[in-house]
C-alpha positions in Angstrom: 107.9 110.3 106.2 108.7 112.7 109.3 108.6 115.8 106.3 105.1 117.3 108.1 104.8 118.7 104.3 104.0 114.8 103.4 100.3 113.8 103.3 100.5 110.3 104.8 97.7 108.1 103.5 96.4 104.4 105.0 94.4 102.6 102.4 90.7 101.3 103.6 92.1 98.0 101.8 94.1 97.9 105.2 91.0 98.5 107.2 88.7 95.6 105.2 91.8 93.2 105.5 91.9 93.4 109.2 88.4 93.2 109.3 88.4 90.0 107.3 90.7 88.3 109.5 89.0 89.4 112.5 85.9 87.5 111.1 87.9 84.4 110.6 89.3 84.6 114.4 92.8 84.9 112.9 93.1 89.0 114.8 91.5 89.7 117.9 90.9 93.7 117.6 88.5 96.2 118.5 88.1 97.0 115.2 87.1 100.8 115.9 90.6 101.4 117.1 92.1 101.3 113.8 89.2 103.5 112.0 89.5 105.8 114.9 93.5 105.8 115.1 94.5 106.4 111.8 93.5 110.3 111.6 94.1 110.7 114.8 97.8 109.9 114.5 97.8 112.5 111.5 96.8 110.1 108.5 94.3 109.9 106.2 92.2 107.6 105.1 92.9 106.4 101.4 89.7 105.8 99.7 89.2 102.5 97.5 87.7 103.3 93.5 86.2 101.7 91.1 89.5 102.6 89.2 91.9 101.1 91.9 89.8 98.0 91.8 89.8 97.8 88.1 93.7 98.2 88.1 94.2 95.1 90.3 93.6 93.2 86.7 95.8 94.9 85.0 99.0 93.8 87.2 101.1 91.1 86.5 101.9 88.5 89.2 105.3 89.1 90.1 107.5 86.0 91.8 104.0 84.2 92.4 102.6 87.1 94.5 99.1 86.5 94.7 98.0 88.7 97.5 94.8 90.3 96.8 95.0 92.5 99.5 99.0 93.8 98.6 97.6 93.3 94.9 95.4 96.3 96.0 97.5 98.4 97.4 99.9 98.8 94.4 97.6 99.1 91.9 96.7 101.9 94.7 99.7 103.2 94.8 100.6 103.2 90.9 97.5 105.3 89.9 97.8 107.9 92.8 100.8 107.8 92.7 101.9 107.6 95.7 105.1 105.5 97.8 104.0 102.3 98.9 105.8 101.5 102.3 106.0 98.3 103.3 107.8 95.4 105.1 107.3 93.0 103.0 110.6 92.8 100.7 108.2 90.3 98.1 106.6 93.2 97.3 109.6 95.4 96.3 109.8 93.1 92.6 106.5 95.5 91.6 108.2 98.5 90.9 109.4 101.9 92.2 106.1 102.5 93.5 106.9 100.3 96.7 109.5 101.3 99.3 111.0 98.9 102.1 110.8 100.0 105.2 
């Protein structure tokens, strides 16, 4: 991660999540912070496709993780390819695409 030779990418799946659970009163954000953060901190913006979308059905549900947002992201991160970094230790069980952090 701290290699400056690494592209660091934040998906826009990230972005509409946020967004959904600011609609639902579940986040309190200023949602332009985020948009505005993530390439000024040096990342860029990871673009959803018709083909990451498409790849969502394509993955099997792994210890009942139903996730559509995290679904997203791997499917992401499989047809990039690129690390998937995460917290979430459920999400380790899809493959060597996803790293704990």
């Amino acid at each position: 991660m701290r290699d400056p030779a690494n592209t660091m990418f934040v998906s826009q799946a990230s972005l509409w999540e946020i967004a959904i659970k600011q609609g639902l009163g579940r986040l309190s954000v200023d949602l332009v912070r985020p948009e505005q953060a993530i390439p000024q901190q040096g990342f860029r913006w990871l673009a959803l496709s018709n083909a990451h979308l498409l790849a969502v059905a394509e993955l099997e549900t792994v210890l009942g993780h139903r996730d559509p947002f995290d679904r997203l992201l791997i499917a992401q991160s499989r047809l990039e390819p690129l690390l998937l970094l995460s917290v979430d230790r459920q999400l380790a069980a899809n493959g060597s695409t996803v790293q704990i952090v």
